[in-house]
N, C-alpha and C positions, 0 to 999 in steps of 0.2 A: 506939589505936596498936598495941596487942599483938593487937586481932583485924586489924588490915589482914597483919602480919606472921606470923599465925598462916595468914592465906590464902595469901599468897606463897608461906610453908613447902609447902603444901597443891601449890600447883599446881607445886612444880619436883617434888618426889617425885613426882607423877604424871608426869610428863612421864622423869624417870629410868628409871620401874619402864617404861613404856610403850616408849622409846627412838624414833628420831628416824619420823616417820611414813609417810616414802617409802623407808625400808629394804627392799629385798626379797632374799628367798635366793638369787635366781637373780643376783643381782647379786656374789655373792661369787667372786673368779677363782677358776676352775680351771687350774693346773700342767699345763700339757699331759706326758706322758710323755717322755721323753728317742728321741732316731732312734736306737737301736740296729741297726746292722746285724749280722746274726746270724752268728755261725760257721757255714762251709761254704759262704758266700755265692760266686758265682763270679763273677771281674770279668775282663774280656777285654783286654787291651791290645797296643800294637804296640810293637817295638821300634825303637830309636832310634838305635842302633849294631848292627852288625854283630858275631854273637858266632862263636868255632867254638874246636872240640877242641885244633886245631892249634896256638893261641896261647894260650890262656887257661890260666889256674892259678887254685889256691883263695882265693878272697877277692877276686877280680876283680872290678868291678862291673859291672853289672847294669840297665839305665835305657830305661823305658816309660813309655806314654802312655796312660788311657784312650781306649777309642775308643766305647764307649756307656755312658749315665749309669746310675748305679745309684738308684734310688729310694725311700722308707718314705713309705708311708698320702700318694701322691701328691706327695711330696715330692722333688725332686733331691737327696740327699746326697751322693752323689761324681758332679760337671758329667763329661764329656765332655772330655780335655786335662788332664787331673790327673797329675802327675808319678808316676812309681814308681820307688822306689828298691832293688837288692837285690844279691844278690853270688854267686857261683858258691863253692859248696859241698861241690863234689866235680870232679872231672874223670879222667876216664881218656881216654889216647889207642888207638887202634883196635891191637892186634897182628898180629903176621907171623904167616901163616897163620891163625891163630884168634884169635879175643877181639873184641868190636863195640865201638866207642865208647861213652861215657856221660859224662851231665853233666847234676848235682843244682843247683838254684838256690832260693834262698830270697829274700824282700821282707819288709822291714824299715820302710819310711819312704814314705808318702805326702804328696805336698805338691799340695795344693788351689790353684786357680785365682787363689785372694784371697791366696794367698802364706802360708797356714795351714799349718804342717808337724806331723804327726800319726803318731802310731810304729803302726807297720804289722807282725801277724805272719800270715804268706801263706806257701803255696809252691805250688807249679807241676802244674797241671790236666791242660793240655792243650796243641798244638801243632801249628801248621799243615804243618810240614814237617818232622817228626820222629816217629817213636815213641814215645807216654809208659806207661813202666812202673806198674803199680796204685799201686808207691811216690812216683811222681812223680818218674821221672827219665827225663830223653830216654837214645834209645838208637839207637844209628847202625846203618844196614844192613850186612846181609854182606857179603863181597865172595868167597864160596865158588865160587859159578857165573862169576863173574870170575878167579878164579885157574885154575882148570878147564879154562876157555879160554884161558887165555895158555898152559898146560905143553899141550895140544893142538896150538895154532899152532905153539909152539916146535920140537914132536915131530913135525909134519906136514913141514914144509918141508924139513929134513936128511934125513928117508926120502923123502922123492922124487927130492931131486940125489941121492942113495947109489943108488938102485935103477937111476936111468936111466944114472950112471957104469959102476957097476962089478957090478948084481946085486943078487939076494937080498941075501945076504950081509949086504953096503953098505950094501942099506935097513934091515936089522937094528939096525947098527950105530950109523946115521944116526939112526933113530929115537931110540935107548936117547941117545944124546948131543944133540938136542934136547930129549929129555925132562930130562934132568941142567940143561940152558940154561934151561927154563922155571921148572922148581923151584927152580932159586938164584934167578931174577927173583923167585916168589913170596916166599917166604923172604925178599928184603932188602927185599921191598916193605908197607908198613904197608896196613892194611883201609882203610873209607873212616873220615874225617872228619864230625864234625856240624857243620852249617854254616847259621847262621839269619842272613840276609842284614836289612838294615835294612830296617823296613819290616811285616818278618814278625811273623804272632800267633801270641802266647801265651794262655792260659787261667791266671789264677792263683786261688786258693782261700783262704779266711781261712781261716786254723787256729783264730783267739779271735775272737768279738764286738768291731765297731769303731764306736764311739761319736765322732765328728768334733766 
């Protein structure tokens, strides 16, 4: 009896020290890496409402769409249709005589196709129908060579009824007083507006790595 169980003993140690016999190392999972997508990444979207200088104020929101997917090692990580969420962060309107629009926007909040809502820090690349400053901020056109021409117009017209009434003189006179007509229009009139119509791209940039 004590040698049957002396062999018993015999074969499970060996069978412990040895371990199960179709174990193999390739067989152990490997943790694939997390999809990081990287800081500086650029992601292109359209907007979805109509934004401009003229009504917006600070903390107004902000709401795009992707319009092509971004990828890692083959992967789709943000589909195509991905909400963006963000808010206007600065605004100035255009001034009389001088000063150009501007208007700063920041992204906060992506919401994914599967209804995934993922905190988002971005701001703003680029811009189809605006000027983007190296800080990233649109920046509205002159309106110089447009004011220019309006105290022109103004000053052309009154010197030619003056000259062909009454003379020199008149045209003198006529001029200096359409120029006075033009320059107060300039003066009461604001520069242009930024105006991104629905529809229109943006360019925005991760500022941190987004892990979805």
């Amino acid at each position: 009896m004590s040698a049957i169980s002396a062999l018993a003993g015999s074969i499970v140690l060996a069978v412990m020290v040895q371990g199960p016999a179709n174990l193999q190392l390739s067989e152990i999972a490997i943790v694939p890496p997390p999809n990081v997508i990287p800081k500086g990444t650029v992601i292109p979207i359209q907007l979805l409402t109509k934004i401009s200088t003229k009504t917006l104020k600070e903390g107004d929101g902000v709401y795009g769409m992707t319009v092509f997917p971004i990828t890692i090692n083959n992967e789709i990580i943000i589909p195509v249709g991905s909400n963006i969420r963000g808010k206007v962060t600065q605004v100035q309107r255009p001034g009389k005589m001088k000063g150009k629009a501007g208007l700063a926007l920041s992204f906060q909040t992506l919401i994914l196709p599967s209804g995934s809502t993922i905190p988002l820090y971005a701001s703003l690349a680029g811009s189809s129908d605006a000027v983007t400053t190296a800080e990233g901020k649109l920046e509205g056109d002159s309106s110089v060579g447009e004011d220019a021409t309006t105290i022109a117009k103004t000053t052309a017209v009154p010197a030619v009824i003056g000259g062909v009434v009454n003379g020199q003189h008149s045209a003198r006179v006529g001029a200096a007083a359409g120029a006075g007509v033009g320059l107060a229009t300039v003066l009461l009139t604001r520069g242009k507006d930024i105006v991104l119509d629905r529809g229109s791209t943006l360019e925005i940039v991760l500022d941190r790595p987004l892990e979805p």
